[in-house]
Gaussian input, Z-matrix of N, CA and C with variables (Angstrom, degrees):
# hf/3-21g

backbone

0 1
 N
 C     1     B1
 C     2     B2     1     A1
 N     3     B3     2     A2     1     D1
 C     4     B4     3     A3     2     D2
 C     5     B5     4     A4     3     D3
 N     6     B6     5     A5     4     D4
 C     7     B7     6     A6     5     D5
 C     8     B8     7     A7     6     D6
 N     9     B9     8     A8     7     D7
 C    10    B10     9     A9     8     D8
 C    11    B11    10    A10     9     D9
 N    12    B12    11    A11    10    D10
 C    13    B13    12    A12    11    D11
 C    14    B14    13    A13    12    D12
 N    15    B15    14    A14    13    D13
 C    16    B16    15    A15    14    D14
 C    17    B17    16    A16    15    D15
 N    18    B18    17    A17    16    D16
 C    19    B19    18    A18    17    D17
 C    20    B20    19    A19    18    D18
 N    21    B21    20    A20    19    D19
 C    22    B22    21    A21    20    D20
 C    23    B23    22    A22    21    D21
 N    24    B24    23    A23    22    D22
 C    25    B25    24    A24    23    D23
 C    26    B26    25    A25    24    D24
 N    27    B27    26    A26    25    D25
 C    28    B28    27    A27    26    D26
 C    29    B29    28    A28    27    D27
 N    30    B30    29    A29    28    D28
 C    31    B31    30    A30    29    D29
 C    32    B32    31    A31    30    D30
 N    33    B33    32    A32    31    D31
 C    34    B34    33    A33    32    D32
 C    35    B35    34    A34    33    D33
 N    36    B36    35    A35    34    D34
 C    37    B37    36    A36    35    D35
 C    38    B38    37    A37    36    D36
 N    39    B39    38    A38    37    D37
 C    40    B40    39    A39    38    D38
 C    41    B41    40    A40    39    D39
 N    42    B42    41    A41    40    D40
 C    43    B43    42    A42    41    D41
 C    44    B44    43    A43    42    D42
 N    45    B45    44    A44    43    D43
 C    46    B46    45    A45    44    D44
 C    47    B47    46    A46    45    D45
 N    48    B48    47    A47    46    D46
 C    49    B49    48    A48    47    D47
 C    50    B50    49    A49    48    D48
 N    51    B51    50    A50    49    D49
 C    52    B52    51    A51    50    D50
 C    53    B53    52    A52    51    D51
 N    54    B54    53    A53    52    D52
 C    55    B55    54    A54    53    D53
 C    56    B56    55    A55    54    D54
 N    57    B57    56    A56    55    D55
 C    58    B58    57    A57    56    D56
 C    59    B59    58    A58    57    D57
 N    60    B60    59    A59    58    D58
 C    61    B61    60    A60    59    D59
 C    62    B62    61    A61    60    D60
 N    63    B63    62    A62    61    D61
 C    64    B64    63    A63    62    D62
 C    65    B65    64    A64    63    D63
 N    66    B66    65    A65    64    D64
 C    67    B67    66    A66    65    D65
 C    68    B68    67    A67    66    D66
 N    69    B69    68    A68    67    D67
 C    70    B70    69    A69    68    D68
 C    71    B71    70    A70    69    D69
 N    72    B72    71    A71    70    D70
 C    73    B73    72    A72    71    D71
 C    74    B74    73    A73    72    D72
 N    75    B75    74    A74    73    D73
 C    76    B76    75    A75    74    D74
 C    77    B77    76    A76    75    D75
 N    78    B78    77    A77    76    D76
 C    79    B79    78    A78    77    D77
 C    80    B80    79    A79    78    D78
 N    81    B81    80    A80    79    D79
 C    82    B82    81    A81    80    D80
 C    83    B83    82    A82    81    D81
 N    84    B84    83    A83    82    D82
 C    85    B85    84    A84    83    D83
 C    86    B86    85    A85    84    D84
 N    87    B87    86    A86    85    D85
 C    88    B88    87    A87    86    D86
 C    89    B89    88    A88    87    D87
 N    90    B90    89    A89    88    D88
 C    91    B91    90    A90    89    D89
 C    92    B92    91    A91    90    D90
 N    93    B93    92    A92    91    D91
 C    94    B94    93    A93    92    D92
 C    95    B95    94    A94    93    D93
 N    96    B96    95    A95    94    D94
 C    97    B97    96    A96    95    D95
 C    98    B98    97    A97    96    D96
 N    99    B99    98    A98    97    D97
 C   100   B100    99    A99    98    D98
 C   101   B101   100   A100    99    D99
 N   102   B102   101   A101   100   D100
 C   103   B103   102   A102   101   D101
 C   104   B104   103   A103   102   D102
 N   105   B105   104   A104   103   D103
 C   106   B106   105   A105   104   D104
 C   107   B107   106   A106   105   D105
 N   108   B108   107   A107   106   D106
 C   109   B109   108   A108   107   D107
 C   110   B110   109   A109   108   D108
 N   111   B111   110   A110   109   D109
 C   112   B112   111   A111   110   D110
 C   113   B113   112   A112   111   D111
 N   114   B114   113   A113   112   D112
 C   115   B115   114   A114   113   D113
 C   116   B116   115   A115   114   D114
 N   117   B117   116   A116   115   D115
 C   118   B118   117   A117   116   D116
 C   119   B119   118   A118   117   D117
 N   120   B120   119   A119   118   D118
 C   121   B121   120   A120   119   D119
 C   122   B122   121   A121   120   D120
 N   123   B123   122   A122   121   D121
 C   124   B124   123   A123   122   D122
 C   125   B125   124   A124   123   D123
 N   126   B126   125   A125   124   D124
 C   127   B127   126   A126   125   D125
 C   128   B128   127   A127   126   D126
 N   129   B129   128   A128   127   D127
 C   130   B130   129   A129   128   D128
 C   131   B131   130   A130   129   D129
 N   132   B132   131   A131   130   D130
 C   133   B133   132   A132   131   D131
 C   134   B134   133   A133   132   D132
 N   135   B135   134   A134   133   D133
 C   136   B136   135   A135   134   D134
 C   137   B137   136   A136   135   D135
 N   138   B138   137   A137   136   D136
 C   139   B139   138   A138   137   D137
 C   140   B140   139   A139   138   D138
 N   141   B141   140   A140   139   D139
 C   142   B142   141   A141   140   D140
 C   143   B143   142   A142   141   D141
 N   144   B144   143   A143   142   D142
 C   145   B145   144   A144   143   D143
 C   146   B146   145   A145   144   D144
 N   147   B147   146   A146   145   D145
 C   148   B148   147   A147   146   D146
 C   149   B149   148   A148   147   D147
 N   150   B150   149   A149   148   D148
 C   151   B151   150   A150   149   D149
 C   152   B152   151   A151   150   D150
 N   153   B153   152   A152   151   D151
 C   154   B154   153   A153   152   D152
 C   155   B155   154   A154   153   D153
 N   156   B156   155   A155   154   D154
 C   157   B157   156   A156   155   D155
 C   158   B158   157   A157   156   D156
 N   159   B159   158   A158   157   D157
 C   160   B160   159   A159   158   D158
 C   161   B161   160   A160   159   D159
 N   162   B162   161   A161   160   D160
 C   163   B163   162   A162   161   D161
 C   164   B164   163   A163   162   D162
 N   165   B165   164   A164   163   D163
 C   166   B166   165   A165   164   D164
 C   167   B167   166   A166   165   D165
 N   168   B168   167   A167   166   D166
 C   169   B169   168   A168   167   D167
 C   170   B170   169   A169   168   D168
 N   171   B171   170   A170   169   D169
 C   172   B172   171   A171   170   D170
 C   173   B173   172   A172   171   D171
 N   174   B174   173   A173   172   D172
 C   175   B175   174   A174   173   D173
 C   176   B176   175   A175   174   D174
 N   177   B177   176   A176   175   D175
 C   178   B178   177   A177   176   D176
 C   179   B179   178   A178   177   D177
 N   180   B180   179   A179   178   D178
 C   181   B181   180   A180   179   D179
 C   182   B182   181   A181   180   D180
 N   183   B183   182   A182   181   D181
 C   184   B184   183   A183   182   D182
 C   185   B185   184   A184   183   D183
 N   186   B186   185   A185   184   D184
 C   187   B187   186   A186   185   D185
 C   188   B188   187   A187   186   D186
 N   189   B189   188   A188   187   D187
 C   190   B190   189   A189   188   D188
 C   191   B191   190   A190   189   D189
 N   192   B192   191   A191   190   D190
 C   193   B193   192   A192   191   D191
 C   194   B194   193   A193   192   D192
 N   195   B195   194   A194   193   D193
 C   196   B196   195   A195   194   D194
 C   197   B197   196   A196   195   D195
 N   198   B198   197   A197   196   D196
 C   199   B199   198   A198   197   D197
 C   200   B200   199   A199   198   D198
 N   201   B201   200   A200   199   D199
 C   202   B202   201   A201   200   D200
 C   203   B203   202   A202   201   D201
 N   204   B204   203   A203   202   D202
 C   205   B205   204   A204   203   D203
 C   206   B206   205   A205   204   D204
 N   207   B207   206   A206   205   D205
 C   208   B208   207   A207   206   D206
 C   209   B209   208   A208   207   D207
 N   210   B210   209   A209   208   D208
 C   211   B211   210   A210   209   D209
 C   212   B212   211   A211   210   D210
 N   213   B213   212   A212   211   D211
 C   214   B214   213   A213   212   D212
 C   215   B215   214   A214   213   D213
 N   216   B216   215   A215   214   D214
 C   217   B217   216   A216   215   D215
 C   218   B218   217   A217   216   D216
 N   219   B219   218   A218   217   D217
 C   220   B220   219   A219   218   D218
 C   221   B221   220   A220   219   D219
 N   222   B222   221   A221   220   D220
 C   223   B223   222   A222   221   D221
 C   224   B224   223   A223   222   D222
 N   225   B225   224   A224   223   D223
 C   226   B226   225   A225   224   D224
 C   227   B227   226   A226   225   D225
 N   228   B228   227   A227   226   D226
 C   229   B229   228   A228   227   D227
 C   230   B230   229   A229   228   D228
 N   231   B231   230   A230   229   D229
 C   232   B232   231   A231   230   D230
 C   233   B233   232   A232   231   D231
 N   234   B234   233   A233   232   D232
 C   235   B235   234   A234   233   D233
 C   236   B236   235   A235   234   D234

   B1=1.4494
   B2=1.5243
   B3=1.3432
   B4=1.7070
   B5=1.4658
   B6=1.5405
   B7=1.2200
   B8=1.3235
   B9=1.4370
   B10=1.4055
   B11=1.7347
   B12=1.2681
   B13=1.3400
   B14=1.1388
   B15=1.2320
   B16=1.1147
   B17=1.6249
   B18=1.2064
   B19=1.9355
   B20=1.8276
   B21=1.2429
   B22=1.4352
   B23=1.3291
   B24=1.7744
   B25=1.1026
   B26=1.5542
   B27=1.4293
   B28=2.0063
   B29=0.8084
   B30=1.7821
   B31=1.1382
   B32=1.5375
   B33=1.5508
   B34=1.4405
   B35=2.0708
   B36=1.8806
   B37=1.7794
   B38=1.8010
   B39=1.0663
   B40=1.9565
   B41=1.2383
   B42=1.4827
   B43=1.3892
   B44=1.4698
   B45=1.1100
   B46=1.9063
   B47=1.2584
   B48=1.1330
   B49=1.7942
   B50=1.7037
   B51=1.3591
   B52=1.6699
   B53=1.3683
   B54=1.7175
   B55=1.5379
   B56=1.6227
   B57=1.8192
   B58=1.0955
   B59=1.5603
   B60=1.4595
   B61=1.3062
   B62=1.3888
   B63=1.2153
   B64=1.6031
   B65=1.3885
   B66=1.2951
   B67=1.4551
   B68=1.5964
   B69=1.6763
   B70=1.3260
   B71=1.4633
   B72=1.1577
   B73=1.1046
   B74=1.5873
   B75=1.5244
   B76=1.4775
   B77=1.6557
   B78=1.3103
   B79=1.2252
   B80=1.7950
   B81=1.1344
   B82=1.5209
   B83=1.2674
   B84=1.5748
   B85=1.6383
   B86=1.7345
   B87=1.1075
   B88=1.9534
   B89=1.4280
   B90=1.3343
   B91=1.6800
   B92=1.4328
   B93=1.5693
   B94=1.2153
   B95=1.6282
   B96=1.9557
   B97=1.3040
   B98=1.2612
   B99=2.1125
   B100=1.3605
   B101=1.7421
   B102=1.4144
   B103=1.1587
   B104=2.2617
   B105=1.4037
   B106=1.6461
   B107=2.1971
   B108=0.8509
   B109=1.4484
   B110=1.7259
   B111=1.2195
   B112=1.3866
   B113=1.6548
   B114=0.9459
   B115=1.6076
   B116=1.5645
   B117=1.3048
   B118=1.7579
   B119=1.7688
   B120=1.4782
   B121=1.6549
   B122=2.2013
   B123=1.5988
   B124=1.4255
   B125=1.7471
   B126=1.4160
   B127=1.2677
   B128=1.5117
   B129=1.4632
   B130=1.3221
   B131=1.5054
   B132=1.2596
   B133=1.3434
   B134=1.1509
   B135=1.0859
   B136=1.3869
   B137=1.7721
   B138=1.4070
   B139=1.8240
   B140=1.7883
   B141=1.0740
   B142=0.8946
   B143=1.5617
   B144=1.7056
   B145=1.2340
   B146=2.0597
   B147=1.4584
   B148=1.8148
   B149=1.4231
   B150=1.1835
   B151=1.3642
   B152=1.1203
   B153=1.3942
   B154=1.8137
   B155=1.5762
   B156=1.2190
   B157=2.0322
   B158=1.2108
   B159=1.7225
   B160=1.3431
   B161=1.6694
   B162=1.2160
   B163=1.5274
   B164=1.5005
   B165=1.0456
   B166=1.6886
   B167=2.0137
   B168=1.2693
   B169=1.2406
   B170=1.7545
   B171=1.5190
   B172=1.5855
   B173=1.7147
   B174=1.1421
   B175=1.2175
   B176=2.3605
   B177=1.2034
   B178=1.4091
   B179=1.5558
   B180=1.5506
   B181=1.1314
   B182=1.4078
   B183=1.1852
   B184=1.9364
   B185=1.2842
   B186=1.4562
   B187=1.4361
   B188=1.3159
   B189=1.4634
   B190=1.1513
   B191=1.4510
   B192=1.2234
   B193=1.4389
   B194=1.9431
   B195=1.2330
   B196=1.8641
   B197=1.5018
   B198=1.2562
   B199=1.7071
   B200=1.7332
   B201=1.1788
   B202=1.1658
   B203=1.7859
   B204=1.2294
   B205=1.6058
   B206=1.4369
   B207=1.4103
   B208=1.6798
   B209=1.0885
   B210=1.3426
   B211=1.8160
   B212=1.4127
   B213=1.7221
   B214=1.2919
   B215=1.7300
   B216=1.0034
   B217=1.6665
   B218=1.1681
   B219=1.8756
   B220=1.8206
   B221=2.1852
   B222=1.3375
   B223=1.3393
   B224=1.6971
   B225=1.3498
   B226=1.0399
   B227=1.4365
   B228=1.2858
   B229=1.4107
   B230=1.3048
   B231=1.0102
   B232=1.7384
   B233=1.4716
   B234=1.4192
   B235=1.8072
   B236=1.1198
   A1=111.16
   A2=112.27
   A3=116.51
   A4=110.63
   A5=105.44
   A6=122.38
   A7=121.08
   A8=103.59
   A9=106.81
   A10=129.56
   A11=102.14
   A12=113.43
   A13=130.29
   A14=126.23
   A15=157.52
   A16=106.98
   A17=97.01
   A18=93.90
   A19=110.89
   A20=123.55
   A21=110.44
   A22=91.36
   A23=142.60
   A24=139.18
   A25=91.05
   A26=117.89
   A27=104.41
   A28=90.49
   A29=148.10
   A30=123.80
   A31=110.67
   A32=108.09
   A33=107.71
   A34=115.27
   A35=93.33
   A36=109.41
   A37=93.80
   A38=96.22
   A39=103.34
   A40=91.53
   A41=121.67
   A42=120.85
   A43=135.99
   A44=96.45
   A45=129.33
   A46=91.61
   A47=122.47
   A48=143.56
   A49=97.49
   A50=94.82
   A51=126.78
   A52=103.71
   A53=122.68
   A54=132.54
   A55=112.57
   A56=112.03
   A57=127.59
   A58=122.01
   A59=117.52
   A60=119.50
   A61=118.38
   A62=112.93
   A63=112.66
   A64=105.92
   A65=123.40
   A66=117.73
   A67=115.04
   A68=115.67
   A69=122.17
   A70=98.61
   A71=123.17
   A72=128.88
   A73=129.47
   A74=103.06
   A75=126.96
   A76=106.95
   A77=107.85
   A78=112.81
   A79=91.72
   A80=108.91
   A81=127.62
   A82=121.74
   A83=112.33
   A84=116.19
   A85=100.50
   A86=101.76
   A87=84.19
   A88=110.38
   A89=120.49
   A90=120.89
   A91=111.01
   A92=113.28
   A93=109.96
   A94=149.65
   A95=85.08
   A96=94.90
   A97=127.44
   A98=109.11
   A99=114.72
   A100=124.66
   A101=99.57
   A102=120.30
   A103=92.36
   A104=87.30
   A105=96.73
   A106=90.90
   A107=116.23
   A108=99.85
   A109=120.25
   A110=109.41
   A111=108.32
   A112=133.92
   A113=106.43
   A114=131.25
   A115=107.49
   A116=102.21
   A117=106.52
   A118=116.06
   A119=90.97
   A120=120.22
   A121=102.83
   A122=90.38
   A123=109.97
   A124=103.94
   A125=119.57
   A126=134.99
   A127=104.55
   A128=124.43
   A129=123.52
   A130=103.20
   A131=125.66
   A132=126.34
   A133=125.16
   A134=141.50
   A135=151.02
   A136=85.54
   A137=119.96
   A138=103.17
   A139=93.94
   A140=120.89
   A141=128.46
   A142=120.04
   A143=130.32
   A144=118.74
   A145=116.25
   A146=86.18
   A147=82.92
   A148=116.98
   A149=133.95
   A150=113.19
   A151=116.47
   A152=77.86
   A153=124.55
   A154=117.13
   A155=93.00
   A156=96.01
   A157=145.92
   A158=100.61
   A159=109.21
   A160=114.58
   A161=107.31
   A162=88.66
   A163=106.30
   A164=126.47
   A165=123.47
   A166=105.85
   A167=114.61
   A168=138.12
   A169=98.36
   A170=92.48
   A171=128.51
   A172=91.74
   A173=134.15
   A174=117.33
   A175=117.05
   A176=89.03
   A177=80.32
   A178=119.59
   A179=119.25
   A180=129.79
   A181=118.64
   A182=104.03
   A183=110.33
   A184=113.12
   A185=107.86
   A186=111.35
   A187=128.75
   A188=108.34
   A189=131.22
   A190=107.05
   A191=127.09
   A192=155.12
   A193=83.16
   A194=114.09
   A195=113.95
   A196=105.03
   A197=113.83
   A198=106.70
   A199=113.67
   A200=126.75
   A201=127.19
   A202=99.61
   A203=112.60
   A204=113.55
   A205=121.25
   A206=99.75
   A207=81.24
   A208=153.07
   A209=102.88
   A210=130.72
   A211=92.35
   A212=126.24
   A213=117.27
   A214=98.78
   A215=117.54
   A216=135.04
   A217=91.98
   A218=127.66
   A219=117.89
   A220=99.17
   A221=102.85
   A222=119.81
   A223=108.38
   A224=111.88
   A225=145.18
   A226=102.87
   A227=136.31
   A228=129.57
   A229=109.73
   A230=142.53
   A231=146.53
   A232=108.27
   A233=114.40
   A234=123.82
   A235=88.05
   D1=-26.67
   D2=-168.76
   D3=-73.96
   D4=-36.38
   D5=177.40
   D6=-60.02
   D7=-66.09
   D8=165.39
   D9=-34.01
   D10=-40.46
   D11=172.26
   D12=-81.73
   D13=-14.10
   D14=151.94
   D15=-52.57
   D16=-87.43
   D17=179.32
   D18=-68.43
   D19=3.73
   D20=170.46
   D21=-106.02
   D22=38.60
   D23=161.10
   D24=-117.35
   D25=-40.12
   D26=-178.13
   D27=-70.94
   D28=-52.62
   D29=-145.33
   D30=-77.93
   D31=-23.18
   D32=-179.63
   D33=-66.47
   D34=-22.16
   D35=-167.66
   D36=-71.82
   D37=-48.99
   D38=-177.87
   D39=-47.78
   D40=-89.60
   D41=-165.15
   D42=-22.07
   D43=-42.86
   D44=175.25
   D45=-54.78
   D46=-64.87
   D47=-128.33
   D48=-75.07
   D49=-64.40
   D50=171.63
   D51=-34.29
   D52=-69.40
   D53=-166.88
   D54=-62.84
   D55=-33.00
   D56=161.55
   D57=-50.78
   D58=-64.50
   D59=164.38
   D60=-49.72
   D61=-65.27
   D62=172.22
   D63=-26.75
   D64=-64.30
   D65=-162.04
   D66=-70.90
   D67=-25.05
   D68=176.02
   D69=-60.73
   D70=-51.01
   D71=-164.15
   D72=-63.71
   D73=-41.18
   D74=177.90
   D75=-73.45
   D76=-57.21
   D77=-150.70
   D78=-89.07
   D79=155.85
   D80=-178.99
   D81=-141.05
   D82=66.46
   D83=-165.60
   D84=-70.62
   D85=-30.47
   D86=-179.64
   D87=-74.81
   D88=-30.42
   D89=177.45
   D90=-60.03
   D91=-52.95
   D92=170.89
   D93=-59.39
   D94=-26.01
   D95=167.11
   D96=-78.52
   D97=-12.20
   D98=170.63
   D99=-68.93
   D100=-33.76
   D101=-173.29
   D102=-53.57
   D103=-61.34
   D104=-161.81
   D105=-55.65
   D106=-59.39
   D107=-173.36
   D108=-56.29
   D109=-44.13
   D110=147.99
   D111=-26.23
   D112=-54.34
   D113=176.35
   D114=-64.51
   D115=-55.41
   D116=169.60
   D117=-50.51
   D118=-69.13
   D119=173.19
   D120=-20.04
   D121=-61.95
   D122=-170.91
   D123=-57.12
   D124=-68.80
   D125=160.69
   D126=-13.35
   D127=-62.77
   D128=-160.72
   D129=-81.57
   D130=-29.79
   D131=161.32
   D132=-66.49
   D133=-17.15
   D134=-161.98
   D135=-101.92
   D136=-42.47
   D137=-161.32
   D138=-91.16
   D139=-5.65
   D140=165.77
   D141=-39.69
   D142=138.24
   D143=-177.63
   D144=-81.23
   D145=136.03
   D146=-172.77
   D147=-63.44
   D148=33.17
   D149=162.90
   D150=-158.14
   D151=98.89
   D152=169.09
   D153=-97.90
   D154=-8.59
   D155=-163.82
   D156=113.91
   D157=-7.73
   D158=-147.99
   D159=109.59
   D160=-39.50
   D161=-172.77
   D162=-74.16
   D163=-65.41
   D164=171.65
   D165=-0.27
   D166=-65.49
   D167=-179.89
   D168=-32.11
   D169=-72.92
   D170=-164.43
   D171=-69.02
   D172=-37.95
   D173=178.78
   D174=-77.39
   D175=-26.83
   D176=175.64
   D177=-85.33
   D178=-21.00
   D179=154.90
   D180=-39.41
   D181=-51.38
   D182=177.10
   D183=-59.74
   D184=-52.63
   D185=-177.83
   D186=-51.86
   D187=-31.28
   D188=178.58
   D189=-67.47
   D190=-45.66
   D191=-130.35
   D192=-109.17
   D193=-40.01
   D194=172.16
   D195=-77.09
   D196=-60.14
   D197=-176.80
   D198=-54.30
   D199=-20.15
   D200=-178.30
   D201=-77.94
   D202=-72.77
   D203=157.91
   D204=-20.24
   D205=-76.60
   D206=167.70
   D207=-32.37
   D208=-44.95
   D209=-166.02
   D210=-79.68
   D211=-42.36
   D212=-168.60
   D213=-104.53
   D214=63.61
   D215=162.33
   D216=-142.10
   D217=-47.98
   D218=-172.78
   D219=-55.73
   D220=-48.78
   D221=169.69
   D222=-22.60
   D223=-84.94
   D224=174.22
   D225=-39.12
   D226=-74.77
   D227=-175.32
   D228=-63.68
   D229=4.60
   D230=-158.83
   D231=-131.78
   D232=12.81
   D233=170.75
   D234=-112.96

């Protein structure tokens, strides 16, 4: 009986362990949370008044140009 209980506690520690990694692995709360400040970041640039020079332009381009990056690293870690 001890035994038994014994290995339906590793097998229960693996299991845990496994669903844990999985989720380290899948999930990307700092990517996502970059994505969401990004998005803000962009927002405030966009109501922003256009004349800056060009950079205004050149700055939401980038931003754009990071959230795409991002999303395809969340991409990337999730194969």
């Amino acid at each position: 009986m001890r035994l038994l209980s014994s290995r339906a506690l590793v097998l229960g520690a693996v299991i845990a362990s496994s669903v844990g990694v999985g989720y380290a692995i899948g999930a990307q709360p700092h990517m996502s949370a970059s994505i969401t400040l990004l998005q803000s970041a962009r927002g405030e640039l966009a109501a922003a008044l256009p004349n800056k020079g060009g950079h205004r332009e050149r700055g939401l381009a980038l931003i754009d140009q990071a959230i795409a990056e991002v999303r395809a690293g969340i991409a990337f870690a999730t194969r």
